[in-house]
N, C-alpha and C positions, 0 to 999 in steps of 0.2 A: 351886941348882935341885935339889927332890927328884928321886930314880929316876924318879919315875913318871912325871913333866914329863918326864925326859932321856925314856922309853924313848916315850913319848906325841909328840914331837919325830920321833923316830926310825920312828914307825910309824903315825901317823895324817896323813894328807894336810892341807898346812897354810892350810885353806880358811878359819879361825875364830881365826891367829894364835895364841901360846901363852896357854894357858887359865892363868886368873887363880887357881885354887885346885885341890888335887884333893881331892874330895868322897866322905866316906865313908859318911854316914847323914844321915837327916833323921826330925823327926816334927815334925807339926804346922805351925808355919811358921819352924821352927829348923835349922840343919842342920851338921855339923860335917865340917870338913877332917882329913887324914892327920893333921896335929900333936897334933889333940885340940882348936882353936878353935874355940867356938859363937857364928853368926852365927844373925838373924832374915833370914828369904829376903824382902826385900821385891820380887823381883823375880817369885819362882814361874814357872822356866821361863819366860820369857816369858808371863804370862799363862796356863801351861799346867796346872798343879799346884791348880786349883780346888778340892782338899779337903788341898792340904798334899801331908804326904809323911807312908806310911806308916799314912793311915786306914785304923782298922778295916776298915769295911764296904766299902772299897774293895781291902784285900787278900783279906778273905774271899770277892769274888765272884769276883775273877780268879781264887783259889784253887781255888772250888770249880767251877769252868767246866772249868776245867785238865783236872778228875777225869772230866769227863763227853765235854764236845768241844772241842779245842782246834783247830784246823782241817778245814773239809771241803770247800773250792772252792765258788766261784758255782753248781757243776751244782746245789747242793742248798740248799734253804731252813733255815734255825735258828732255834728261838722267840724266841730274842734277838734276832737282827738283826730278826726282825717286829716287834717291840715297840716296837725302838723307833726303829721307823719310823715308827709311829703315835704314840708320844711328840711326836716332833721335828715333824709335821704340825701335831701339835693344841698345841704351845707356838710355834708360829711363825702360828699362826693369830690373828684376833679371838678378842675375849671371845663373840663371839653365836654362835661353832661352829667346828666343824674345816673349813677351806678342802679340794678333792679336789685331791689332790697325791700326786708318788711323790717318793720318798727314792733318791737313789743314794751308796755307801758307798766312801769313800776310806780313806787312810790319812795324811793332813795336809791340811794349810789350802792348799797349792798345789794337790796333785791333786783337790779339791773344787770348785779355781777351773778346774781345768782341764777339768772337766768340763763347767761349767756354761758356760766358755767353748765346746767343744763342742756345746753344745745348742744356743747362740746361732745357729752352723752353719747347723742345721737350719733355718732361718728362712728360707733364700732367699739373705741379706743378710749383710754382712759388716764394714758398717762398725760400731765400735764409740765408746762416747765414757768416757773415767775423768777422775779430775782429778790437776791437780798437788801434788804431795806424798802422793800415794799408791802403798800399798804391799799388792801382790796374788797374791807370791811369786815361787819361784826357775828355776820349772822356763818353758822356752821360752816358753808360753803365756802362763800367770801374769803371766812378768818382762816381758810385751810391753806387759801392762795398766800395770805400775808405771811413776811419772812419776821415779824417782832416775837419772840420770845415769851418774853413778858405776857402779852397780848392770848399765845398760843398754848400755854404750856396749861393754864387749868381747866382748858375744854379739852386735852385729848383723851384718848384718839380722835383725831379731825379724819373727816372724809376724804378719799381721792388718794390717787398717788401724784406727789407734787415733787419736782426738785428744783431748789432754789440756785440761779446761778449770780455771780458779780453782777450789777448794773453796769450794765455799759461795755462789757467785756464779750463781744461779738467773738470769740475764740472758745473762750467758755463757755457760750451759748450753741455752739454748733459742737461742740464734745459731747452736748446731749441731748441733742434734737433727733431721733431717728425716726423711723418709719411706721411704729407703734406711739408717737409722741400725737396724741389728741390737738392742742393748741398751747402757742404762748402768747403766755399775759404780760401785758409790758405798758406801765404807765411810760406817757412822751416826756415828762419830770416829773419825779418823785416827790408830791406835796408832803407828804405825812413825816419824810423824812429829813423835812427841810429845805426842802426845793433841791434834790439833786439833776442835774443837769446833765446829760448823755453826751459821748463825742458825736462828733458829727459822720452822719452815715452811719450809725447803729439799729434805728431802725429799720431801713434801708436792709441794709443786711441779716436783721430779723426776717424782713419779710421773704429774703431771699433764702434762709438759712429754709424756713419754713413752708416755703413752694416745691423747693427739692423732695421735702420729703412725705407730701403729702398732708401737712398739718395747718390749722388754722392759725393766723395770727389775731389777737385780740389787744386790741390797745382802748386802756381803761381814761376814759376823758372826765372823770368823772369832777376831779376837781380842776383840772387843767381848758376844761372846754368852755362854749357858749363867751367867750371874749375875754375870758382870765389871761393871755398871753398875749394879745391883741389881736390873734384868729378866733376865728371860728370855732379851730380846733390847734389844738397845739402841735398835732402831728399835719404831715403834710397829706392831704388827703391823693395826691398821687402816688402815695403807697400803698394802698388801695384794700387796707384790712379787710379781713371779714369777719369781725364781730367792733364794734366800740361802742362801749355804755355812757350816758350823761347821766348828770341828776343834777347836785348842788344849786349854781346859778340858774338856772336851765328854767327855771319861774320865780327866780328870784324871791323865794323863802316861801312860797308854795310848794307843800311835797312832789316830787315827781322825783321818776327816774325812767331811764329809755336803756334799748337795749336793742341797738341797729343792727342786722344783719344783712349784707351785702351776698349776691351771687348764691351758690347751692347753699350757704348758712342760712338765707334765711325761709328757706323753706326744712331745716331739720325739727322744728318745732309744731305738731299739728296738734289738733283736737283733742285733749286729754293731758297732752304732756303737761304743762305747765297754766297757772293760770294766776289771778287777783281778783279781789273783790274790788278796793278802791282806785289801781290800776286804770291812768287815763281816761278819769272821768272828766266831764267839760268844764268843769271851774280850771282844776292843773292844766288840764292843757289851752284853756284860755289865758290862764297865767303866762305861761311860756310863748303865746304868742306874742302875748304885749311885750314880754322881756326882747324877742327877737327885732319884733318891728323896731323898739327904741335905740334898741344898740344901733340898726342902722339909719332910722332918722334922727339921732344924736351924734352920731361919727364915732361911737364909742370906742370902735376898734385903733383906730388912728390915735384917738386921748391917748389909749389904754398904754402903745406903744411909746409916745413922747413922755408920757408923763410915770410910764415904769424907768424907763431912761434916766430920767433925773432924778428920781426918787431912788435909784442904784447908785447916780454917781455921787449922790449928795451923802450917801451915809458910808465914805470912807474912813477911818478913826484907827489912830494908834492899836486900838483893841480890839479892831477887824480884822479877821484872818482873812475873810473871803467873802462877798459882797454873791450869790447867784441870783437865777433866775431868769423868767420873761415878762415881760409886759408889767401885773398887779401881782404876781405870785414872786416873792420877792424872801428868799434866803439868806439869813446871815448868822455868820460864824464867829465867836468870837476865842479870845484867845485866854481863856478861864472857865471855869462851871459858872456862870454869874446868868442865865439866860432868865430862870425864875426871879430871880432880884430884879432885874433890865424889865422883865415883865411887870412888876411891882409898880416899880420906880415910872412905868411910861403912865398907871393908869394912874396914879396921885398926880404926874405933871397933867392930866389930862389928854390918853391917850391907850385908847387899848390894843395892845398887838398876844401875840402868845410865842410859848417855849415849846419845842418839838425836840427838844434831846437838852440836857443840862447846860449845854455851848451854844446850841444852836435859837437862833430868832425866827419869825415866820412873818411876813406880812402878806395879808390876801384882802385890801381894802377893797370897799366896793366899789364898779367901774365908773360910776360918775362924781371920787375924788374928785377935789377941786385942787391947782395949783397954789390957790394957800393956804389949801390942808397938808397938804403935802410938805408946802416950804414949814410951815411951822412946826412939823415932826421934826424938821431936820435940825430946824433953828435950836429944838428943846435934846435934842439926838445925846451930842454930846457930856449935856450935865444928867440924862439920863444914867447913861452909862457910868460917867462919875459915882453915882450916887449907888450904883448897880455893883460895881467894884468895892466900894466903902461897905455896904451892908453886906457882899457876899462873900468878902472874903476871910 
């Protein structure tokens, strides 16, 4: 064990188990450990690192925010944080105009949900509905939404009344949507669970299940948004939610999280309810603008699309059950427990991806992959999984 592991052992709370590498730089979507090995990041933070590590235009804005304002509390307003609040309105909108909506600024994808759970609150009403095998974060709130076990079962009693229905199972979702149902939360695919993938016209009919009866619809973008699918957003914004949270990409490994409300939602939140201290202060949201502008002066959306396409059809394999996904957020299932081993076995060939259930694979590279990062995953794919099979079974 390096030093750093021993002293990392020694002095960080052992909440994430011992870390698999210690990481000294990165650029682009390469990154190199103490030893001096270079791996391709096919995992990006979680989904988080949407221009890599170490862009330009994303260190010169933090930089130069630094010089100007780096913090100054909610009392006071920053042109950044207004920016791009109207950003985030009018890309989470239809194409036919910006929806009237406020923006409230977190600093992760839990306290986004937590807010929005919050808001839900204000309704009157309390019940809520998520689904099973969803994942909506750590914090008491959040972890109340999420359907993992494991995850849930040493914090309770959790808050809220929740009832978890099938993903994707619009039948099952309208057997318990009534008239006292607060809102439902509905990631557009299910990152945490391995990218599950919804039939077509389920949200759709969320939103419809949901206007009958009075209730909000909330769809969580948190790891699916800002160009992880090759939108904007992974849901179609002419479905026309009213509540969806960012965070992750959304400044590209700068904390943030957002927490959009559309129409009467986002006026249910006033003066006291909720608040932050660090909360959309002008470096994050200078971060996230640089993230925005580049995805579209780089065409990122359009990469994200061809080159999640190939990067899906390129990892078909004997020992592939099923290939999912959109765009960089990219699910595979294999046909044994071997997902930890595969995981092993990609970072010795030079490659870091992660396991989201015993079977299941994750890749969430970040959006400015290159085509022979990609090809070279695919080239190494096979004797990974060799090698993944031989040790795990």
């Amino acid at each position: 064990m390096s030093e750093l592991k021993e002293r990392y052992a020694e002095a960080v709370m052992n909440t994430f188990g011992p870390p698999k590498l210690v990481l000294v730089r990165g650029e682009g979507a390469h990154v190199w450990d103490e030893d001096g090995n270079e791996y391709v990041d096919l995992l990006g933070g979680i989904a988080v690192n949407a221009l890599g590590h170490a862009h330009p235009a994303l260190v010169a804005a933090v930089s130069e925010q630094m010089q100007t304002l780096g913090h100054v509390s909610n009392f006071f307003a920053t042109g950044p944080q207004v920016r791009l609040a109207e950003r985030l309105l009018a890309l989470a909108s239809p194409d036919a105009g910006p929806r009237e909506g406020r923006v409230f600024f977190a600093n992760s994808g839990s306290e986004a949900n937590e807010a929005a759970l919050k808001a839900t609150r204000r309704t009157g009403r309390t019940k809520l509905v998520s689904a099973a095998e969803s994942f909506h974060g750590r914090t008491m709130g959040s972890l109340a939404l999420t359907s993992k076990t494991a995850y849930r079962e040493p914090f309770e009693p959790l808050p809220g009344d929740v009832t978890f229905v099938p993903y994707g199972d619009a039948a099952a979702l309208a057997a318990v949507v009534d008239d006292d149902t607060a809102a439902v939360v509905l990631e557009p695919l299910q990152g945490e669970a391995g990218v599950n993938v919804p039939p077509p016209g389920y949200l759709a009919e969320a939103r419809r299940i949901t206007r009958e009866h009075g209730a909000l619809l909330w769809v969580d973008e948190v790891q699916t948004g800002i160009g992880r699918t090759g939108r904007w957003t992974a849901h179609d914004p002419a479905l026309e939610p009213d509540l969806v949270t960012f965070a992750k990409g959304l400044a590209g490994g700068y904390p943030i999280g957002a927490c959009v409300a559309f129409g009467e939602a986002g006026q249910l939140l006033g003066p006291g309810n909720h608040g932050t201290t660090f909360g959309g202060n002008p470096v994050a949201a200078a971060a996230a603008l640089a993230v925005l502008d580049t995805v579209e002066a780089e065409g990122l959306l359009e990469h994200v699309r061809t080159l999640g396409a190939h990067l899906r059809d390129g990892l078909d394999h004997p020992h592939v059950v099923e290939v999912r996904g959109e765009g960089l957020l990219i699910g595979i299932s294999l046909d044994a427990e071997v997902a930890p081993a595969a995981v092993a076995a990609a970072q010795d060939a030079g490659f870091i991806i992660n396991a989201t259930g015993p079977d299941r694979v994750r890749l969430a590279p970040p959006l400015v992959l290159t085509r022979a990062d990609a090809d070279a995953f695919l080239t190494a794919w096979p004797q990974i999984l060799a090698t993944a099979y031989e040790e795990g079974s």
